[in-house]
N, CA, C and O atoms as a CHARMM CRD file, in Angstrom:
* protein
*
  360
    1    1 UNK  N    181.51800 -24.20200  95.06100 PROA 1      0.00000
    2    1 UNK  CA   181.23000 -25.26600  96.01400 PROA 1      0.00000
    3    1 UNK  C    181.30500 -26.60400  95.29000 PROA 1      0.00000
    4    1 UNK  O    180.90500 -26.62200  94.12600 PROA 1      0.00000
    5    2 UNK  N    181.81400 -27.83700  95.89000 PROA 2      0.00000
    6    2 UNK  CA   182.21400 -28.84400  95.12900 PROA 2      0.00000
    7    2 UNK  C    181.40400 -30.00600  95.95700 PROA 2      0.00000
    8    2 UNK  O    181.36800 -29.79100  97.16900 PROA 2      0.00000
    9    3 UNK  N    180.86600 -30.98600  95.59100 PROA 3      0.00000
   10    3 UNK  CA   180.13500 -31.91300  95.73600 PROA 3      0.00000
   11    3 UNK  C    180.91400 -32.60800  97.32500 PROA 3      0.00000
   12    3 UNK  O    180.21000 -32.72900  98.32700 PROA 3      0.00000
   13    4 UNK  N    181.87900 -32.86600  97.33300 PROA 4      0.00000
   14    4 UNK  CA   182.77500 -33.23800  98.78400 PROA 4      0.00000
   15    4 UNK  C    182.19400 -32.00200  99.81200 PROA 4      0.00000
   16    4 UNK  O    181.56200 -32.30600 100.82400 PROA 4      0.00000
   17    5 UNK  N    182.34400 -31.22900  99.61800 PROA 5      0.00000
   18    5 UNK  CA   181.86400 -30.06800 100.51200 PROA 5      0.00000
   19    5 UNK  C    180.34000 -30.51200 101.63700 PROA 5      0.00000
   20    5 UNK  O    180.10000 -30.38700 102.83700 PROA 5      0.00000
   21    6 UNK  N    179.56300 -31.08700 100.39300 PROA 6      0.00000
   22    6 UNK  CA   178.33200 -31.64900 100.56900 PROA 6      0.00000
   23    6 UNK  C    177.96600 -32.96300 101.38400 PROA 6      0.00000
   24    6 UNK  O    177.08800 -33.11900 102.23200 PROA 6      0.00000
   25    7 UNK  N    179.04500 -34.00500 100.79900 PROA 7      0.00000
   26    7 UNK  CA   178.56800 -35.08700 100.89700 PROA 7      0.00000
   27    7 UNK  C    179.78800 -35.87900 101.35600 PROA 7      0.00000
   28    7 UNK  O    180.87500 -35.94700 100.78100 PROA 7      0.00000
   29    8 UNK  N    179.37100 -36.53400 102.62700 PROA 8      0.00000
   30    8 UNK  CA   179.92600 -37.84100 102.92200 PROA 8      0.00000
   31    8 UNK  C    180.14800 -39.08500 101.90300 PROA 8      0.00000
   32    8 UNK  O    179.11800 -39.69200 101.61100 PROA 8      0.00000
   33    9 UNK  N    181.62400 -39.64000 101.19900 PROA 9      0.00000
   34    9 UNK  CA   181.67900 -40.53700 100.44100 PROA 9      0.00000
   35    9 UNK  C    182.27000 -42.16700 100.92600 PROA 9      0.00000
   36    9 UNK  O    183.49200 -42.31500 100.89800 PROA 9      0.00000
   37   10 UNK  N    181.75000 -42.88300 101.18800 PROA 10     0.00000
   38   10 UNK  CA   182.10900 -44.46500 101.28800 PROA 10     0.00000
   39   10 UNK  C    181.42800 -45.34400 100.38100 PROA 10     0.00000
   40   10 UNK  O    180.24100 -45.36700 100.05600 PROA 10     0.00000
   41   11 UNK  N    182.72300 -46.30900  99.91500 PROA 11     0.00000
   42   11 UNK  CA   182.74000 -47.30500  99.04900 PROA 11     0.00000
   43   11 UNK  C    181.57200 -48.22900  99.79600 PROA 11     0.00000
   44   11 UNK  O    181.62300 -48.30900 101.02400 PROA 11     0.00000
   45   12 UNK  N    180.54800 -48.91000  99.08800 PROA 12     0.00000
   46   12 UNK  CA   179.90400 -50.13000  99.50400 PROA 12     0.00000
   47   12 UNK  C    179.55600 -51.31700  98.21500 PROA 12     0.00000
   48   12 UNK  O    179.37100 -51.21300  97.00200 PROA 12     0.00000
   49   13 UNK  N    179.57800 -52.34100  99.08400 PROA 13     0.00000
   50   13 UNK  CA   179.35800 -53.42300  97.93600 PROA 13     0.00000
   51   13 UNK  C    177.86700 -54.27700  97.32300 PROA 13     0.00000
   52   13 UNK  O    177.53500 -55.35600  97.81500 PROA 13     0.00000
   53   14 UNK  N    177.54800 -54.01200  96.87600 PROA 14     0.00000
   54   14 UNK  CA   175.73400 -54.92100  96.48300 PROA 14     0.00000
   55   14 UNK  C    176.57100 -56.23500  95.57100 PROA 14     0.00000
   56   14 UNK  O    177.58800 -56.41200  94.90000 PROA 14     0.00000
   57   15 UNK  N    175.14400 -57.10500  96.16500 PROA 15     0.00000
   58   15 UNK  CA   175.17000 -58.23100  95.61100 PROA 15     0.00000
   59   15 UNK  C    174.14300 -58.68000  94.45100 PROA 15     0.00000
   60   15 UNK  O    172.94500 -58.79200  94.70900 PROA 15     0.00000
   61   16 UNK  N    174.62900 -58.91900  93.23600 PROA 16     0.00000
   62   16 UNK  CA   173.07500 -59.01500  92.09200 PROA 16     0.00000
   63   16 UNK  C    173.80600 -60.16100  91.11500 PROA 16     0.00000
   64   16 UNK  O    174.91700 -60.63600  90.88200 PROA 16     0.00000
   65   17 UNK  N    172.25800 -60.28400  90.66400 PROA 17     0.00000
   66   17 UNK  CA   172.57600 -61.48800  89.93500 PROA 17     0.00000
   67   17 UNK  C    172.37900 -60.82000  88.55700 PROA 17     0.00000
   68   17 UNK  O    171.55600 -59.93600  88.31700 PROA 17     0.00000
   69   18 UNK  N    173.39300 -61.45700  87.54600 PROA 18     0.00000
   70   18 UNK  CA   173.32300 -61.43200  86.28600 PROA 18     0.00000
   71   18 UNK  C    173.20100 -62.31900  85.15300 PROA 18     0.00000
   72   18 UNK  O    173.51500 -63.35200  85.74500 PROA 18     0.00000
   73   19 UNK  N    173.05900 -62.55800  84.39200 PROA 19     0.00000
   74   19 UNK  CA   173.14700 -63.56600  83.00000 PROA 19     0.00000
   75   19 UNK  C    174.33200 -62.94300  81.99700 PROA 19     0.00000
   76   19 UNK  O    174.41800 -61.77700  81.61200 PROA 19     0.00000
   77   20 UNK  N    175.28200 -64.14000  81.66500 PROA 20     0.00000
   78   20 UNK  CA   176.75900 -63.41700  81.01900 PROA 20     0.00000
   79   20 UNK  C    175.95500 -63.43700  79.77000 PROA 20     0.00000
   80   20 UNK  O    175.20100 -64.39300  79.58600 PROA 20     0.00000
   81   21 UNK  N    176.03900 -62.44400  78.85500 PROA 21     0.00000
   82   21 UNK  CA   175.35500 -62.72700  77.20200 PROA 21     0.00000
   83   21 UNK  C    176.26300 -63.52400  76.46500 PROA 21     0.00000
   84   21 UNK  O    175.90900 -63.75200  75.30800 PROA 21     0.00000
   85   22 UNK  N    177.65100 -64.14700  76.93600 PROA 22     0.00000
   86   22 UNK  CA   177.96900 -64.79000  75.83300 PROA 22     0.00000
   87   22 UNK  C    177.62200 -66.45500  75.65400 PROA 22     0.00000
   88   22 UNK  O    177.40500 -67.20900  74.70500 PROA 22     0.00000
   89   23 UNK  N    177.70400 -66.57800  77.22800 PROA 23     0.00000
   90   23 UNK  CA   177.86500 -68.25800  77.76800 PROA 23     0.00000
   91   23 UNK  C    176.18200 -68.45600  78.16700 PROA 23     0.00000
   92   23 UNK  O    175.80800 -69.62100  78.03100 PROA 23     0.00000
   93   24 UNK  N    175.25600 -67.61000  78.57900 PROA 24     0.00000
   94   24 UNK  CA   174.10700 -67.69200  78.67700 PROA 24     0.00000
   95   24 UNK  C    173.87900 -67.89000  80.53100 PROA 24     0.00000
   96   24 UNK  O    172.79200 -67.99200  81.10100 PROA 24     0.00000
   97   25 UNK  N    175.27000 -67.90100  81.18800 PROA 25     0.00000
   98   25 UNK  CA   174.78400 -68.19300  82.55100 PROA 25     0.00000
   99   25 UNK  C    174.97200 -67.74300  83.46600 PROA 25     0.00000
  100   25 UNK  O    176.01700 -67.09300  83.48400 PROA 25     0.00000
  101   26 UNK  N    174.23800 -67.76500  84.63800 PROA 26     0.00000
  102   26 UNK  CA   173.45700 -66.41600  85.58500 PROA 26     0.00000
  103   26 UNK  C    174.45700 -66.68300  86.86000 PROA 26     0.00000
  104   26 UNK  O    174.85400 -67.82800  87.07300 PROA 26     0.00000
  105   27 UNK  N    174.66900 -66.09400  87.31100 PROA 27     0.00000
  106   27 UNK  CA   175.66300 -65.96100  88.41000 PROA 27     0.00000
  107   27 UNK  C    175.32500 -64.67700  89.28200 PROA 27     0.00000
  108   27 UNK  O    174.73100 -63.69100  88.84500 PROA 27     0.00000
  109   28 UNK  N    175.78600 -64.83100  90.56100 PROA 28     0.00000
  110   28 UNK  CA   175.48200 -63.41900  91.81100 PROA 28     0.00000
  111   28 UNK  C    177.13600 -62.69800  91.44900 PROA 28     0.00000
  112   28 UNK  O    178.22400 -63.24600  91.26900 PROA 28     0.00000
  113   29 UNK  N    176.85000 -61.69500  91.44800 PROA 29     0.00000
  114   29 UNK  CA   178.38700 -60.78300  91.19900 PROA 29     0.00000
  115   29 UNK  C    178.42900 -59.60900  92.74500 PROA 29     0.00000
  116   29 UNK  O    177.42300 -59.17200  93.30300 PROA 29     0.00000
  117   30 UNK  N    179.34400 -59.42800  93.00100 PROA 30     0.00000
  118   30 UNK  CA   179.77200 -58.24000  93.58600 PROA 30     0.00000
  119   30 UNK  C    180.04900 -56.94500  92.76600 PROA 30     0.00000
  120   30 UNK  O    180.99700 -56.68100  92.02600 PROA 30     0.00000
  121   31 UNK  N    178.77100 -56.09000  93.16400 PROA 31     0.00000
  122   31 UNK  CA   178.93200 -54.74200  92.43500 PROA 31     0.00000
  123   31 UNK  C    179.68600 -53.81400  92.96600 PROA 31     0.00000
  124   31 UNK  O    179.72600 -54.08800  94.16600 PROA 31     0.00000
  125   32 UNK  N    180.17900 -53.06600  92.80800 PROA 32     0.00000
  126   32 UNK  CA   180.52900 -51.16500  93.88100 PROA 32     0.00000
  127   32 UNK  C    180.07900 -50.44600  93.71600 PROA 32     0.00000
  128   32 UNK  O    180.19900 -50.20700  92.51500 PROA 32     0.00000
  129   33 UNK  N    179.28100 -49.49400  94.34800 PROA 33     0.00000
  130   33 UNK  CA   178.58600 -48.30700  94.42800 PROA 33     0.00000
  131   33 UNK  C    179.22600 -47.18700  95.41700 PROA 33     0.00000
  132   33 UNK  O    179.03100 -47.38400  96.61700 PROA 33     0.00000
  133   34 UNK  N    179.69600 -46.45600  95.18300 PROA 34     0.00000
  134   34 UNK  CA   179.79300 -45.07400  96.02900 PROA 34     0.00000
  135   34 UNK  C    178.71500 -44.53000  96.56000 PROA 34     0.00000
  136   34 UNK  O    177.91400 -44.02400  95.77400 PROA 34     0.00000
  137   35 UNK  N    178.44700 -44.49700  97.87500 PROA 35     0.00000
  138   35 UNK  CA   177.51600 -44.01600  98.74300 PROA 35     0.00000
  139   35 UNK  C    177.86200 -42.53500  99.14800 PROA 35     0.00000
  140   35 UNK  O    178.93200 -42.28800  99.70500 PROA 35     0.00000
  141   36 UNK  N    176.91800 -41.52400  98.85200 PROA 36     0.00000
  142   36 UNK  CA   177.30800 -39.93700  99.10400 PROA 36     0.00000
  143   36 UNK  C    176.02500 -39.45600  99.94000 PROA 36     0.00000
  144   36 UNK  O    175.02700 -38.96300  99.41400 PROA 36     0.00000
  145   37 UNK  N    176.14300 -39.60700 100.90900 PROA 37     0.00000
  146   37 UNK  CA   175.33600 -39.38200 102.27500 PROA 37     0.00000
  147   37 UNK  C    175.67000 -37.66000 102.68900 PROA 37     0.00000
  148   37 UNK  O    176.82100 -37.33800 102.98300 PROA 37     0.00000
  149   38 UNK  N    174.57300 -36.65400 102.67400 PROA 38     0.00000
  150   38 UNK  CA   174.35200 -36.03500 103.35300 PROA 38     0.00000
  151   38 UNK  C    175.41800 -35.51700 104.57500 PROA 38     0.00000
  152   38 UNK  O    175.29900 -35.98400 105.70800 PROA 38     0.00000
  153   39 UNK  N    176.05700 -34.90700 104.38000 PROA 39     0.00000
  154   39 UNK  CA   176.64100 -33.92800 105.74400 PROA 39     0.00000
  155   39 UNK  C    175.66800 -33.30100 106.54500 PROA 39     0.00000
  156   39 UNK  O    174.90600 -32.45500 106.07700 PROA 39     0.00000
  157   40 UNK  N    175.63300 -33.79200 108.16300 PROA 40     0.00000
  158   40 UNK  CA   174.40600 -33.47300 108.71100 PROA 40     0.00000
  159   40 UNK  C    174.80500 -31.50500 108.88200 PROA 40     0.00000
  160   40 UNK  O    173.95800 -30.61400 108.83800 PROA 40     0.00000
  161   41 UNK  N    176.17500 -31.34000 109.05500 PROA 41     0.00000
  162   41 UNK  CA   175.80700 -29.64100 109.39000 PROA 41     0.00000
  163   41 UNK  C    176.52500 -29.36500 107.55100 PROA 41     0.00000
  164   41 UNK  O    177.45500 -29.90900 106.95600 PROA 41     0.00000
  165   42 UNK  N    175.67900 -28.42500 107.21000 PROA 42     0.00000
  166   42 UNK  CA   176.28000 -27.79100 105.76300 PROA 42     0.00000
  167   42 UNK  C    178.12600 -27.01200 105.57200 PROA 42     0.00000
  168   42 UNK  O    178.90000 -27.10200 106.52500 PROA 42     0.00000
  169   43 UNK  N    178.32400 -26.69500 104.97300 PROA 43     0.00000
  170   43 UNK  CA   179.68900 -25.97300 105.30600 PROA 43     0.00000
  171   43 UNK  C    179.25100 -24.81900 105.55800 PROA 43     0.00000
  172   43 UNK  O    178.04000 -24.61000 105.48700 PROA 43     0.00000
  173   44 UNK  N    180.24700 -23.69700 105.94900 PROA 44     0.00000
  174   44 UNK  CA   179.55400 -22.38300 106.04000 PROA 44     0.00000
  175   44 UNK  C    180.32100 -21.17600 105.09700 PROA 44     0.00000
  176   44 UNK  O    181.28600 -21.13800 104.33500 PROA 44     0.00000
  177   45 UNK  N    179.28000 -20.19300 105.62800 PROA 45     0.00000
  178   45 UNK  CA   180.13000 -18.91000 104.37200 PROA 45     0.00000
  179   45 UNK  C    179.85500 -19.36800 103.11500 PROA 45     0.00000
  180   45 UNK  O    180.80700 -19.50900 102.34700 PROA 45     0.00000
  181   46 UNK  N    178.29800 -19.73600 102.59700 PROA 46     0.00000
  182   46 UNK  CA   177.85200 -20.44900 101.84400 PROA 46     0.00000
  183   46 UNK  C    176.87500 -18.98800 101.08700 PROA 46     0.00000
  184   46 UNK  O    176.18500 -18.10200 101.59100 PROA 46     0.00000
  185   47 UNK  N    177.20300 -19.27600  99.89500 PROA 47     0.00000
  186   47 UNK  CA   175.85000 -17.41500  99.20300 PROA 47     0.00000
  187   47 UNK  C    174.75800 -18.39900  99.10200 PROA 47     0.00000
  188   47 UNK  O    174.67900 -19.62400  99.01200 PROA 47     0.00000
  189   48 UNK  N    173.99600 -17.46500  99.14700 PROA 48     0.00000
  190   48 UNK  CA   172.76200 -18.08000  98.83400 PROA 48     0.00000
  191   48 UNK  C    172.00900 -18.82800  98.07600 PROA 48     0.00000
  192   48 UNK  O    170.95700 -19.39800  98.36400 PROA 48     0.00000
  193   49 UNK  N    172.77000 -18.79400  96.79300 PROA 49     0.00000
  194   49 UNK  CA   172.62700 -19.72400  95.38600 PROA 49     0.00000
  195   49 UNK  C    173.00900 -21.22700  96.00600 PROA 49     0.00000
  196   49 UNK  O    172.32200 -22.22100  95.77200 PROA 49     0.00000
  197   50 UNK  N    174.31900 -21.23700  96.90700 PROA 50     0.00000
  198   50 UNK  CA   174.79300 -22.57900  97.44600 PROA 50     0.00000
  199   50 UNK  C    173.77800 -23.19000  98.52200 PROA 50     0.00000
  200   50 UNK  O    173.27800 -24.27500  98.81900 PROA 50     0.00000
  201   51 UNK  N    173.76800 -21.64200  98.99300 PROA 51     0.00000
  202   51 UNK  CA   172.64500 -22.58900 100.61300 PROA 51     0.00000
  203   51 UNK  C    171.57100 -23.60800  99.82700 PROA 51     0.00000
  204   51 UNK  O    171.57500 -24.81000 100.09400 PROA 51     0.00000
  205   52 UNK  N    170.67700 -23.05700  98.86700 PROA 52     0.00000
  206   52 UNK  CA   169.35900 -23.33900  98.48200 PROA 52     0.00000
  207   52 UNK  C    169.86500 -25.02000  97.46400 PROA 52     0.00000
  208   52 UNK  O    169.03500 -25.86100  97.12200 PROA 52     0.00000
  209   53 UNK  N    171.17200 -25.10000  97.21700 PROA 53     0.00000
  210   53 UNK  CA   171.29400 -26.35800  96.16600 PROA 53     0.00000
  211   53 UNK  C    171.86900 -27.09000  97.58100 PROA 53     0.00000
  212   53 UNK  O    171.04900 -27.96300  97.86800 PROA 53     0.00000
  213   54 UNK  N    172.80200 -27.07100  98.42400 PROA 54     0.00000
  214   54 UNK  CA   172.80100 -27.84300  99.99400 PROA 54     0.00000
  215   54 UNK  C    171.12300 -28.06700 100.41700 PROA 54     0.00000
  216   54 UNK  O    170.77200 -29.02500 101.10600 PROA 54     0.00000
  217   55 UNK  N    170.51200 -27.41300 100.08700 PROA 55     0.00000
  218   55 UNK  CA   168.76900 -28.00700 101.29900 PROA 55     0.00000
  219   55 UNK  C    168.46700 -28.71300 100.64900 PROA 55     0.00000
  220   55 UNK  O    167.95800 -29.61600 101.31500 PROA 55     0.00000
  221   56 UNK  N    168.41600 -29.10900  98.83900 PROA 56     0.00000
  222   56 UNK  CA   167.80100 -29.42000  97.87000 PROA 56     0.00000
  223   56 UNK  C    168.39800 -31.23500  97.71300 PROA 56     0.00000
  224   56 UNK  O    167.75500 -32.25100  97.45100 PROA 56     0.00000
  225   57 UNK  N    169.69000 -31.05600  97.97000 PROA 57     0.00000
  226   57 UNK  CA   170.63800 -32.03900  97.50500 PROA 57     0.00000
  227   57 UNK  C    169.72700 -33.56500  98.38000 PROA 57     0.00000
  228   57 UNK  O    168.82200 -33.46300  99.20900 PROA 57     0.00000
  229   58 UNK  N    170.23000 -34.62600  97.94200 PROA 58     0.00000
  230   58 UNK  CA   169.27100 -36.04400  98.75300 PROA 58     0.00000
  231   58 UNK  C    170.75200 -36.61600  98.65600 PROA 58     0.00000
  232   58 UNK  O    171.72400 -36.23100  98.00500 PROA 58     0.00000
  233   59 UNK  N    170.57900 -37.63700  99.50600 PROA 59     0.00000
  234   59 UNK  CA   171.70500 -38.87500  99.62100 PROA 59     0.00000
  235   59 UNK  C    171.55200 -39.86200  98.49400 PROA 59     0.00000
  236   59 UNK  O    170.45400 -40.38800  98.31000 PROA 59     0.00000
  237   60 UNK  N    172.58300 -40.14600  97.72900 PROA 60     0.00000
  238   60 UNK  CA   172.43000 -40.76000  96.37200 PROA 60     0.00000
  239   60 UNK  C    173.52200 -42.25600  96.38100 PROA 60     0.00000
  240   60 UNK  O    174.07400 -42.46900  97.46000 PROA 60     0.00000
  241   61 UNK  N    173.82300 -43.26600  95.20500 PROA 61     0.00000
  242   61 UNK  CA   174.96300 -44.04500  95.03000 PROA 61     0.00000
  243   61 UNK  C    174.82800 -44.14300  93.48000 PROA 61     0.00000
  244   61 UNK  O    173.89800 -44.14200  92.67300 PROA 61     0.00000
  245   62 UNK  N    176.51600 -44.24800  93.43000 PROA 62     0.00000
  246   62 UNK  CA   176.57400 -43.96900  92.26800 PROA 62     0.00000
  247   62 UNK  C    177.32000 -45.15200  91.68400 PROA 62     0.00000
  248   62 UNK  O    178.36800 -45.40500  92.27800 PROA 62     0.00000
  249   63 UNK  N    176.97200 -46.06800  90.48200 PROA 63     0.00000
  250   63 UNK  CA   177.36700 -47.15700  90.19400 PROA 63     0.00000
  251   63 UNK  C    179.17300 -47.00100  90.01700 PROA 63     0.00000
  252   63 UNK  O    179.50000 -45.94000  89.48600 PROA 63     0.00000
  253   64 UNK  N    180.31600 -47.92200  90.39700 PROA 64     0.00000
  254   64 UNK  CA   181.36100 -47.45300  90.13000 PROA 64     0.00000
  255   64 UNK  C    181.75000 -48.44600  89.06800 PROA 64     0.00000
  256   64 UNK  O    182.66300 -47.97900  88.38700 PROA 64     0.00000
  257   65 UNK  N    181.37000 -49.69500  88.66900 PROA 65     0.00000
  258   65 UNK  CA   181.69500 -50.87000  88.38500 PROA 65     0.00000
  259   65 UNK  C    180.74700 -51.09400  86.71500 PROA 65     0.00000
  260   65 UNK  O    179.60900 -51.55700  86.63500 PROA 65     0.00000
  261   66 UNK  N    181.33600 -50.77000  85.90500 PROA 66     0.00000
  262   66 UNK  CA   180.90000 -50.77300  84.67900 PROA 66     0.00000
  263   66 UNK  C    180.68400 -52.20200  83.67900 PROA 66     0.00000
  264   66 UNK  O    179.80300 -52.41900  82.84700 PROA 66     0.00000
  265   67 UNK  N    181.62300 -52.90400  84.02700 PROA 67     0.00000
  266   67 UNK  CA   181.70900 -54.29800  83.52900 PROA 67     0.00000
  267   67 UNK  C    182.30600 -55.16400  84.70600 PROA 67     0.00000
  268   67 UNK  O    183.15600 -54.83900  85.53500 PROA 67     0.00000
  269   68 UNK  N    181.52800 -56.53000  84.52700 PROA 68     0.00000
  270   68 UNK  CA   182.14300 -58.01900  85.25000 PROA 68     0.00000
  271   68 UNK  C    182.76600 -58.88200  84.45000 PROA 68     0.00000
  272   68 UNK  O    182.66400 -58.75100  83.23100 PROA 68     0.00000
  273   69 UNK  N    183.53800 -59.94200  85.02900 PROA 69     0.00000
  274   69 UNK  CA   183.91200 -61.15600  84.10800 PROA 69     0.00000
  275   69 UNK  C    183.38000 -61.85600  84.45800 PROA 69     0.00000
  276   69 UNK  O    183.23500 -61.96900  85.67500 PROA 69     0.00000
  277   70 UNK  N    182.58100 -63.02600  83.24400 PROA 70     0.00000
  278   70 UNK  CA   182.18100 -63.86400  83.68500 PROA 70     0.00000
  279   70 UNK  C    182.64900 -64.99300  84.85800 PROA 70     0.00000
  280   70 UNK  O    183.85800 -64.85200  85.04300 PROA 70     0.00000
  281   71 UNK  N    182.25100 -65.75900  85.46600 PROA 71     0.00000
  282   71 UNK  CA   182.61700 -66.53900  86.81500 PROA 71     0.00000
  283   71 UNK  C    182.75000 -68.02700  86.20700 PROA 71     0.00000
  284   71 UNK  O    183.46700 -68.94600  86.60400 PROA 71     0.00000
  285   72 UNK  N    181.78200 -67.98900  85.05000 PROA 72     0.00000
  286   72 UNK  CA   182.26700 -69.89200  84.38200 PROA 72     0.00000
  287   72 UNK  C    183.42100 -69.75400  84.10600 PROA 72     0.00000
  288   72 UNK  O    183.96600 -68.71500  83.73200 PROA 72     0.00000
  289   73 UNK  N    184.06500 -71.17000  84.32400 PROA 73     0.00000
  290   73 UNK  CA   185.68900 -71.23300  83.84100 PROA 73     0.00000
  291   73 UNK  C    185.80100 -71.34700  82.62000 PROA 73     0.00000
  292   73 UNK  O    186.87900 -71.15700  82.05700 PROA 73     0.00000
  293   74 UNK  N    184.74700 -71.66500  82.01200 PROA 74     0.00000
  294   74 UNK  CA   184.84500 -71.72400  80.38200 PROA 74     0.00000
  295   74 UNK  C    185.18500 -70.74700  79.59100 PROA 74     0.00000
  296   74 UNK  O    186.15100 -70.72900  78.82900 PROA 74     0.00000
  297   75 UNK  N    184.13800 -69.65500  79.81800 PROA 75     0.00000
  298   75 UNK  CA   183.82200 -68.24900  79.38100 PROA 75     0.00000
  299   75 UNK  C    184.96500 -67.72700  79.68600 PROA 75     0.00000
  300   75 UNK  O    185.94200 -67.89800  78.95700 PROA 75     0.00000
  301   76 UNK  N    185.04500 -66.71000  81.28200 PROA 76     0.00000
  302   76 UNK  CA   185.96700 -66.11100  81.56300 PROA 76     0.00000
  303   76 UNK  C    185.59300 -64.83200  80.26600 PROA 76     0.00000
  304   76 UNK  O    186.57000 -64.40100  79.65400 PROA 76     0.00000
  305   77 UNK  N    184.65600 -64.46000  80.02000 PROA 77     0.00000
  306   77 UNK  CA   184.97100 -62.45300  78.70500 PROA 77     0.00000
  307   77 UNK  C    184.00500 -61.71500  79.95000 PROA 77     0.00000
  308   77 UNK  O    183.03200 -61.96200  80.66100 PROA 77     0.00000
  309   78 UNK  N    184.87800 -60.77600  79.70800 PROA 78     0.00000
  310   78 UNK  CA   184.08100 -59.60700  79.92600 PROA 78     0.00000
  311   78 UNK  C    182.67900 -59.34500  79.46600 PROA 78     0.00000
  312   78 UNK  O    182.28800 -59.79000  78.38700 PROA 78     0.00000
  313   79 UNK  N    181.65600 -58.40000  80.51800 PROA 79     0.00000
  314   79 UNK  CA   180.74600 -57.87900  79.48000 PROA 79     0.00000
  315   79 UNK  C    180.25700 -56.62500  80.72000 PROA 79     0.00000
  316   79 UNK  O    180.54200 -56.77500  81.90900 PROA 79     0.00000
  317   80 UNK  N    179.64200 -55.64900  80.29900 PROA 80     0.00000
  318   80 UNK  CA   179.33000 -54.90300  80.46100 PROA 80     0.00000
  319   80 UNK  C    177.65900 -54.98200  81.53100 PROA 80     0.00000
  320   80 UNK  O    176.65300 -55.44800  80.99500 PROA 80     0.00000
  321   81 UNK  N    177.62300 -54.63100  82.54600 PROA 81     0.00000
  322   81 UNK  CA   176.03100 -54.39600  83.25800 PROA 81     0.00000
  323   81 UNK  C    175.24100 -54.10200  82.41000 PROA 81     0.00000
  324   81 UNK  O    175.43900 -53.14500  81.66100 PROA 81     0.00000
  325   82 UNK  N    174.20200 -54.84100  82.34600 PROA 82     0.00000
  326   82 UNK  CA   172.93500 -54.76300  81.49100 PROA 82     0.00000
  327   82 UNK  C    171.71700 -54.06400  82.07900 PROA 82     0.00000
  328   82 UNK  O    170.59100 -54.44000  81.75100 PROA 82     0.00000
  329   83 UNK  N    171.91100 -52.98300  83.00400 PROA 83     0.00000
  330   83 UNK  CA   171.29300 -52.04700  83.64900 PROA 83     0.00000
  331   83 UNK  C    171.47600 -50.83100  83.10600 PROA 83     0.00000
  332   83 UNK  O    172.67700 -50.65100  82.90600 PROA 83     0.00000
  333   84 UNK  N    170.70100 -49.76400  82.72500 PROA 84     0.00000
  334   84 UNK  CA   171.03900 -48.84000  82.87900 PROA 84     0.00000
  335   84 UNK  C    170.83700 -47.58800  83.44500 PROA 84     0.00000
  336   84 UNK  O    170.71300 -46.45600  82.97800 PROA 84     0.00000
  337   85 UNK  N    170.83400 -48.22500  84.94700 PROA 85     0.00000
  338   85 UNK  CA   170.93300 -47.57500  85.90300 PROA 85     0.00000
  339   85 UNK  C    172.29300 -47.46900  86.67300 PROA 85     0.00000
  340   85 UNK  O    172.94500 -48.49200  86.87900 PROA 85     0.00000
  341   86 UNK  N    172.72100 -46.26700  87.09200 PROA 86     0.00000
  342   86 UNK  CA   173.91600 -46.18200  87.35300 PROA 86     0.00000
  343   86 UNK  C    173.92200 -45.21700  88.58800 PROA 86     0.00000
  344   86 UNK  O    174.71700 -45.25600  89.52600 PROA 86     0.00000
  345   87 UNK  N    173.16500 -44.58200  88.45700 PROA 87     0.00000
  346   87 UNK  CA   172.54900 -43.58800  89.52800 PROA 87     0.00000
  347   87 UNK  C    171.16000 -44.25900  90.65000 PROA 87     0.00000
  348   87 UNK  O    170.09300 -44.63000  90.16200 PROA 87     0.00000
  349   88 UNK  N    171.38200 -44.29700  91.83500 PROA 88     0.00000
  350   88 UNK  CA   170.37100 -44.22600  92.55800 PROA 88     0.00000
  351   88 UNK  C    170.19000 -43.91900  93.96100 PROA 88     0.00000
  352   88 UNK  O    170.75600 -44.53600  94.86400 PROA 88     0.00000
  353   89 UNK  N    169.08500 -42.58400  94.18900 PROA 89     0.00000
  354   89 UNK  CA   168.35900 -42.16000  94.84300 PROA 89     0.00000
  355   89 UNK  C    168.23100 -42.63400  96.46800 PROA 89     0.00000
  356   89 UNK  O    167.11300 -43.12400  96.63000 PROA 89     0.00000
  357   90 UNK  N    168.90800 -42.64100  97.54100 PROA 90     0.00000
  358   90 UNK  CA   167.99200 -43.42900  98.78700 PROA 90     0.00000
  359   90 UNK  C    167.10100 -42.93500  99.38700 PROA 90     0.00000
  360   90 UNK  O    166.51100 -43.57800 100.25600 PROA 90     0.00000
């Protein structure tokens, strides 16, 4: 059984603010997160090992977007999310 089986997947966008570490300045970025929502009926012809990880499973998002560029025209480098959260729970 494969995680699609499970779960409804759509792209969504969050909005957060960051601080670039090189230039020192804070800006709102557009993140992406993959949203994996719950299939309201399960698939079927499912053993029992599957049924019990389908009841168990929660609706989750999963960070897709690993690094931003900075937005000053000065800067312009890359750097990496200073979160490390990448996974979260709804």
């Amino acid at each position: 059984m494969h995680e699609r089986d499970i779960f409804d997947e759509k792209q969504e966008i969050k909005r957060a603010s960051y601080a670039c570490p090189h230039c020192r300045e804070r800006n709102d970025y557009d993140v992406r997160w993959m949203k994996r929502t719950k299939k309201k009926n399960g698939p079927r012809n499912l053993a029992e090992q599957d049924r019990a990880r389908y009841e168990k499973s929660k609706d989750y998002m999963v960070r897709i977007d690993d690094q931003l560029m900075c937005k000053n025209m000065r800067c312009r480098k890359r750097f990496e999310i200073p979160s490390s959260q990448s996974v979260v729970f709804i």
